[in-house]
N, C-alpha and C positions, 0 to 999 in steps of 0.2 A: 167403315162404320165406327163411331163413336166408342167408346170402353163401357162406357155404360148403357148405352142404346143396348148395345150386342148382349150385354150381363140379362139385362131387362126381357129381352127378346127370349134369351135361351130360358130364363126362367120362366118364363109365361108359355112356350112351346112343351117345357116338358111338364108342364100343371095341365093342360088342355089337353094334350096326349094320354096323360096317365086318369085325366077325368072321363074320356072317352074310352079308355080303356084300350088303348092299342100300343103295340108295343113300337120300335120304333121301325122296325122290317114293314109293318101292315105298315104304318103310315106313309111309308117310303112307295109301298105298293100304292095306296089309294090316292096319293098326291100326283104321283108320278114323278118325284124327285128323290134323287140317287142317295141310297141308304147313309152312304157315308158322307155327305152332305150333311144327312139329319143330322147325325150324330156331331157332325162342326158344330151346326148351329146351336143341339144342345147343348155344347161343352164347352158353348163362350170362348172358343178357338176363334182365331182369326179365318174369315171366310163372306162371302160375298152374298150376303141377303139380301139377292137384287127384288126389284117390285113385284115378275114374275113368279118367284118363291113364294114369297109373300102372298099373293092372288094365290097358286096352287093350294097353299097351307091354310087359309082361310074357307075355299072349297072345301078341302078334303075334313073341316073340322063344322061345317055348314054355317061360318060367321063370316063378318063380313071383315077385309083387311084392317078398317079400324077397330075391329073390337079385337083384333088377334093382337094390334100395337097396342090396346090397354093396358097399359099396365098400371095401373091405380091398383 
């Protein structure tokens, strides 16, 4: 994934997280993706945010995958 796709993503994942109000343990619970995963994804670490993630993380935030890739 791109340097800046990934920047973009992890900042919009931990804005939507912390606008919902959950830490990143619940999220990991209600997504059903692996805690430390989240944490890749928030920390713009290199890590594989395949479509399935994306789909899960979009559920567990009730938007759809393209409004979780908004990043405007």
């Amino acid at each position: 994934m791109d340097t800046v796709i990934r920047a973009k993503l992890a900042k919009r994942l931990r804005q939507l997280r912390k606008k919902h109000g959950l830490t990143q343990e619940k999220l990991a619970e209600i997504s059903g993706i692996d805690y430390k995963h989240i944490q890749l994804l928030e920390s713009n670490k290199p890590s594989a945010a395949k479509i399935d993630t994306i789909e899960k993380l979009a559920k567990a935030f009730k938007i759809s995958p393209s409004k979780l890739l908004d990043f405007k």
